[in-house]
C-alpha positions in Angstrom: -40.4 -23.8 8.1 -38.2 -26.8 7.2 -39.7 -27.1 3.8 -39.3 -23.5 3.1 -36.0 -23.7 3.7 -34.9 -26.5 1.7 -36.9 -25.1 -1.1 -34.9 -21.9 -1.2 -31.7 -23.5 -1.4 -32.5 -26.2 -3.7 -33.3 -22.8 -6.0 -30.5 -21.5 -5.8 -27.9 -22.7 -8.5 -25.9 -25.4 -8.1 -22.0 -25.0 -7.2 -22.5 -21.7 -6.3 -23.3 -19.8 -2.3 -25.5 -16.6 -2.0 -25.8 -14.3 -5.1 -22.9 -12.2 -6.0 -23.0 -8.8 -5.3 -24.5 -6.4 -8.0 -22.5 -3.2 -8.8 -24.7 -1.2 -6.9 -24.7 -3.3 -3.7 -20.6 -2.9 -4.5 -20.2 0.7 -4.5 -22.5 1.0 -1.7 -20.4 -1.3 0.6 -17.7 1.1 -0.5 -19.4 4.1 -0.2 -20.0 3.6 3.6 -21.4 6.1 5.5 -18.1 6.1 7.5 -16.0 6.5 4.7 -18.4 9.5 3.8 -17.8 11.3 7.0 -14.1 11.0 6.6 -14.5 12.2 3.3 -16.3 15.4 4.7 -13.8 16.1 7.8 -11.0 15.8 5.2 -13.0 18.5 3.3 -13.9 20.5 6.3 -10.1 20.7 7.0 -9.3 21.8 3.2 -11.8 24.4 3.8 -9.7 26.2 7.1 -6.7 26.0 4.8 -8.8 27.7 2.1 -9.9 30.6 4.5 -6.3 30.7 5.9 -4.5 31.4 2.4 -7.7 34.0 1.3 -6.7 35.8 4.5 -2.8 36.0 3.8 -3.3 36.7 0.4 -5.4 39.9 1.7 -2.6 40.9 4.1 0.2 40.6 1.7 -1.7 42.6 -1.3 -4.1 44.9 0.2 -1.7 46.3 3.3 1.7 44.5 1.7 2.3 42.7 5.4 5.5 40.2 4.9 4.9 38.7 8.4 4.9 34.8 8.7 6.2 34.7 11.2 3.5 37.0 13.3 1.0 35.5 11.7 1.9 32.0 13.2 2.7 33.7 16.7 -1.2 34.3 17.6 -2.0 30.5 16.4 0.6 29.5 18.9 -0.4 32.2 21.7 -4.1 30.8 21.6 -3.0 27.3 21.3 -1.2 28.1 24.8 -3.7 29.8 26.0 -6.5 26.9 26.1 -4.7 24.3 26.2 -1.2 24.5 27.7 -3.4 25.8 30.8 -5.6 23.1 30.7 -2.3 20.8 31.0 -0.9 23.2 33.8 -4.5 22.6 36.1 -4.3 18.7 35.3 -3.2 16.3 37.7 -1.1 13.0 37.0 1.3 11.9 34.5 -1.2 13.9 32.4 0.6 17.6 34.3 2.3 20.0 32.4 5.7 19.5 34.3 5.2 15.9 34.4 5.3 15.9 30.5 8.1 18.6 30.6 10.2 15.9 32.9 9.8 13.3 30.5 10.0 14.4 27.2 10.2 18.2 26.8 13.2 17.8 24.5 11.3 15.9 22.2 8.6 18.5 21.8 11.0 21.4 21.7 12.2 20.1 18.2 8.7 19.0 17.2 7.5 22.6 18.1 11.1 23.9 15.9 9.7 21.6 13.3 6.5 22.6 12.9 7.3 27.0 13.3 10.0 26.2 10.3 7.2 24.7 8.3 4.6 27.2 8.3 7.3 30.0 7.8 8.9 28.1 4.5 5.9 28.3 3.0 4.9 31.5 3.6 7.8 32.9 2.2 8.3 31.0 -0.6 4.7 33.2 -2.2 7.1 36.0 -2.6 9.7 34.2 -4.6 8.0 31.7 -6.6 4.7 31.1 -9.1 1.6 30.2 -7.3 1.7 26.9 -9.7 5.2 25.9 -8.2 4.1 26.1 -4.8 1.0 24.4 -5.3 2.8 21.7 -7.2 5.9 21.2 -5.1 4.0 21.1 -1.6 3.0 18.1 -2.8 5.9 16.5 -1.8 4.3 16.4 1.8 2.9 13.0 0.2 5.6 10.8 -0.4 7.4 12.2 3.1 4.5 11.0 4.4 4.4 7.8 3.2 8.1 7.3 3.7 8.5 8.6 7.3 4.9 5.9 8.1 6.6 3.4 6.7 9.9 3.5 8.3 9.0 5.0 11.8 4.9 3.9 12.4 5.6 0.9 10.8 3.0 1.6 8.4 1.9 -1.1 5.2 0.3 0.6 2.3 -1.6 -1.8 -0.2 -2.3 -1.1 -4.1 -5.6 0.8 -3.6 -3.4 3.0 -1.3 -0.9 3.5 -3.8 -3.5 4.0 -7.1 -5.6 6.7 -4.7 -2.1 8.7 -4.0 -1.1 8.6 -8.0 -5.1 10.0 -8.9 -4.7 12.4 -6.3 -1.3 13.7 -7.9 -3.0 13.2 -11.3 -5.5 16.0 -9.8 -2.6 18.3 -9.0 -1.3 17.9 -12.2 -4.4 19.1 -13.8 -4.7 21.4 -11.4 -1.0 23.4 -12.7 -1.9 22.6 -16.1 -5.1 24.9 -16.0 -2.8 27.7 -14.2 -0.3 27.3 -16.8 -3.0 27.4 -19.8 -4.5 30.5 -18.2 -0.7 32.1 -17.9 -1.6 33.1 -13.8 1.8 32.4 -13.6 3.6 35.5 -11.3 7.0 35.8 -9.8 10.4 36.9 -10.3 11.9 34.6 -12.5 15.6 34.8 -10.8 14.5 34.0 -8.1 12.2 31.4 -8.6 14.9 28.1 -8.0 14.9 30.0 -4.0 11.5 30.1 -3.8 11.2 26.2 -5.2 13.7 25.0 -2.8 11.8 26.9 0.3 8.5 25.1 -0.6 10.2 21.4 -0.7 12.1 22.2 2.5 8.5 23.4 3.8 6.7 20.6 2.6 9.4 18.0 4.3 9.2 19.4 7.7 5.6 19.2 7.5 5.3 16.0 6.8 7.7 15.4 9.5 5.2 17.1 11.8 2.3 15.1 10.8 3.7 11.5 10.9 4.8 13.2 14.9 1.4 14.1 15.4 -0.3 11.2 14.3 1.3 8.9 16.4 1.1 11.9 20.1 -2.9 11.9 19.1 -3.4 8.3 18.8 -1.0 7.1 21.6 -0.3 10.1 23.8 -3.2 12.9 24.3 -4.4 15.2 21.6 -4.6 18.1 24.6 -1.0 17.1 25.5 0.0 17.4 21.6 -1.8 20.9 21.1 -1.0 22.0 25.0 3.1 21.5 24.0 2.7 23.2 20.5 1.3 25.9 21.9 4.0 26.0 24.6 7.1 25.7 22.3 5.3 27.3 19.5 4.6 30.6 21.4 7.9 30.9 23.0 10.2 29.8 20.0 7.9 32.0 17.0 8.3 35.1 19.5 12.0 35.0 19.7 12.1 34.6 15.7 9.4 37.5 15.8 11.4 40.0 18.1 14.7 39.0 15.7 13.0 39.2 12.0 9.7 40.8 11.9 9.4 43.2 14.9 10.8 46.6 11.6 7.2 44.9 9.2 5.0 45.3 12.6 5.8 49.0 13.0 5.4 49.7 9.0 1.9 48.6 8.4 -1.0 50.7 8.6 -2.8 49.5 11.6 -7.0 50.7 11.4 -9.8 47.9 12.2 -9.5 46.3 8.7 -6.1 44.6 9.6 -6.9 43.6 12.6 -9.7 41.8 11.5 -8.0 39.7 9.1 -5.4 38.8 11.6 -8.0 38.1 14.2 -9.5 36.0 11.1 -6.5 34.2 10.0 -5.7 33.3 13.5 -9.3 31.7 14.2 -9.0 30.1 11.1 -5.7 28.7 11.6 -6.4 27.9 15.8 -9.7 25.8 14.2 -7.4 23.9 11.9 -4.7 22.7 14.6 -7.4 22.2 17.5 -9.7 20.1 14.7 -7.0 18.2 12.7 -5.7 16.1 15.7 -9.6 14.8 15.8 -9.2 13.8 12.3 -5.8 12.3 12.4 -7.3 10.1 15.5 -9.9 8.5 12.9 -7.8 8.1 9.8 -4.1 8.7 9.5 -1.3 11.9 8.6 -1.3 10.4 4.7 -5.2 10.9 4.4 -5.3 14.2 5.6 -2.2 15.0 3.4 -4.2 14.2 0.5 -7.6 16.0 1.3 -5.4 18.8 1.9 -4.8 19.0 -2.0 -7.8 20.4 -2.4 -7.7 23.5 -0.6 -5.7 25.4 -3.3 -9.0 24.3 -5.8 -11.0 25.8 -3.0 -9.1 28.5 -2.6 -9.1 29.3 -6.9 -12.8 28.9 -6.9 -13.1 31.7 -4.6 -10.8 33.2 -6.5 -13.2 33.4 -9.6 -15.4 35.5 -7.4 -13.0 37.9 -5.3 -9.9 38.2 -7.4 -11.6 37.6 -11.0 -9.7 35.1 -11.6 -10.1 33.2 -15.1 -12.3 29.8 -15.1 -11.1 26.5 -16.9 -12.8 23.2 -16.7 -9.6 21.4 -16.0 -10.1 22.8 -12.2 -13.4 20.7 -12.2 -11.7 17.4 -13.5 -9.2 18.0 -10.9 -11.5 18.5 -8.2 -13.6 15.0 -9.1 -10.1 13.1 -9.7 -8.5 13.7 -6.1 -12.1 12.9 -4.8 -11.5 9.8 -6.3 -8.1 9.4 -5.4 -9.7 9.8 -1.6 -12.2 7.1 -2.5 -9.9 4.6 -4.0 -7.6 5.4 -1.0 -9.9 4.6 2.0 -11.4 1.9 0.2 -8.8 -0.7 2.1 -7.5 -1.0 5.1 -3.7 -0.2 6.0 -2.1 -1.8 8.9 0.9 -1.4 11.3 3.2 -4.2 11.7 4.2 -3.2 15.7 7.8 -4.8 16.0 9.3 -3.7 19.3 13.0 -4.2 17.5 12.5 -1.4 15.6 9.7 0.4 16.4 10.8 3.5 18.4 8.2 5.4 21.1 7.9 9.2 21.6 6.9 8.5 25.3 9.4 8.3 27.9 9.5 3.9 28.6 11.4 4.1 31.5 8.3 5.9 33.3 5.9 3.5 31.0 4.5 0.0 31.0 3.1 0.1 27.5 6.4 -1.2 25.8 6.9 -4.0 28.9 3.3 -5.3 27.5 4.6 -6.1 24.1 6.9 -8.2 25.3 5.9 -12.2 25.8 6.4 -14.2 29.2 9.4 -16.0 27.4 11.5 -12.6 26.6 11.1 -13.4 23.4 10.4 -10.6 21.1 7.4 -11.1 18.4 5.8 -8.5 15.7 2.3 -8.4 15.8 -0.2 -6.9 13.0 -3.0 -4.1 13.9 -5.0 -2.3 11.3 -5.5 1.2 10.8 -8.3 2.5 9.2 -12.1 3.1 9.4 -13.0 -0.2 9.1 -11.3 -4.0 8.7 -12.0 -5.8 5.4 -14.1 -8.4 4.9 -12.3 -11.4 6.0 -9.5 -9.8 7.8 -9.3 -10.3 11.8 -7.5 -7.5 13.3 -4.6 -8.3 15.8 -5.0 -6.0 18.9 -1.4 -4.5 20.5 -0.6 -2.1 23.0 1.6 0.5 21.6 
């Protein structure tokens, strides 16, 4: 057994270790099969977003129904139904009042933020092109990245920031091909309006997903969903009763409507109960950029149930933001945890977790932890208690 082993590495060239890597052994390690399932749960959630905008588009051209704000009202109802009850049964810190005691102030304006959001959106389709609103929502991204860096403490790297430019670059080609193919409707007066509604969406959303990332992965995803659902419900019903209760009475009620509102509202209840699972595993800036591809989805359909005209540039698109992805969760982000500045959601005077980051000397000390599916090769990770 010696000899054998001498032998092999008095083979191998001199000056140099094991082989290096061939390009195939290279993609592979970058391929990983958890990078792949990532991938796909990004994917699966650009698919609920696809069914949720085939549903609306249904509502608002086949039985003209202008009602956002309804629309969001059953997601929240259902959302209170499961799991603010399962919070009301629970016992512990975990209790629905015991949450309310310590932080229900904090929700309140999450829940605000995130009834705002969905409603900007919505209403921007009647004021401005399809292409604007698929282009500006984009902004979500660099809210994202901003609000991680500033308030999760989040590093990005250069893979991070060539995978968000691709990703963009697939937008772009995305609005090109819509512009090409003049699908460009709207009323041109009021198109600035229905601009400035989309960005204003687009920023509260992203304000609600750097918020969630950090309930899921520190708090509870129940406790998350239980107080959306809570807030949501009572806040979007109020707005309902004041704006929308006149569109409710107009619109042609038979079995057809109610199906797509049952519909949208499964869809839309699958999204927010299956996106806090996602945002545990990877982070509100991934999921931000899978999301880009639900308006692709949603134009391939399109071609089918709307006749919508087919251009090759929607293919590139599709294969660059899948490559943006890759080239994105190819690294490894990290938090740098710095008690100074980093602020909790949870209530510390009922907490340990921020009397942990502190050392037996008082002194206060940053420490590193990464972020992502997996550490790089040659990179220790630093464990910390948030």
């Amino acid at each position: 057994m010696m000899i054998s082993v001498v032998s092999t590495v008095e083979s191998l060239p001199r000056g140099t270790g094991t082989p290096a890597p061939s390009v195939y052994q290279r993609i592979r390690k970058i391929l990983s099969r958890d990078l792949l399932v990532t991938l796909a749960l990004g994917q699966v959630l650009s698919l609920l977003m696809c069914a949720i905008g085939l549903t609306s588009k249904y509502l608002a051209d086949d039985f003209h129904a202008n009602t956002p704000v309804f629309q969001s009202f059953l997601n929240y109802i259902l959302l209170f139904l499961v799991y603010t009850t399962t919070l009301a049964v629970r016992q512990g810190e975990g209790n629905l009042l015991a949450i309310l005691k310590q932080r229900w102030w904090k929700y309140m304006i999450l829940g605000l933020i995130d009834i705002e959001a969905n409603y900007l959106i919505l209403k921007a389709y009647q004021y401005t092109t399809l292409s604007s609103v698929q282009l500006l929502d984009c902004f979500i991204i660099p809210v994202v990245l901003v609000l991680s860096c500033f308030f999760l403490l989040v590093r990005y790297k250069a893979a991070h920031v060539v995978g968000t430019i691709l990703c963009l670059l697939g937008i772009g080609c995305m609005v090109g091909a819509d512009v090409l193919l003049g699908r460009q409707q709207g009323i041109e007066e009021q198109k600035l309006f229905g601009d400035l509604l989309v960005l204003g969406g687009a920023t509260l959303y992203g304000m609600s997903f750097v918020c969630e990332e950090y309930i899921v992965k520190n708090l509870s995803r129940v406790e998350f969903l239980g107080m959306m659902g809570l807030f949501g419900s009572f806040f979007s019903g109020i707005q309902l009763a004041i704006m929308e209760h006149k569109e409710l009475l107009k619109l042609p009620w038979d079995w057809q409507i109610g199906l797509l509102y049952v519909s949208f509202s499964a869809f839309m209840f699958t999204l927010y109960s299956f996106m806090p699972l996602v945002m545990m595993r990877t982070s509100a800036t991934f999921i931000s950029l899978s999301l880009l591809t639900a308006d692709l989805y949603t134009l391939f359909c399109g071609l089918f149930l709307f006749h919508y005209k087919f251009s090759c540039l929607y293919l590139l698109s599709f294969f660059i933001i899948i490559l943006g992805l890759v080239v994105y969760s190819s690294t490894s982000t990290y938090v740098v945890q710095d008690p100074r500045v980093y602020k909790q959601f949870r209530n510390t005077a009922n907490h340990r977790a921020s009397d942990l980051l502190l050392p037996s000397n008082g002194i206060l000390e940053p420490s590193v932890a990464y972020t992502s599916f997996r550490p790089e090769s040659g990179e220790e990770p630093t464990l910390s208690v948030i």
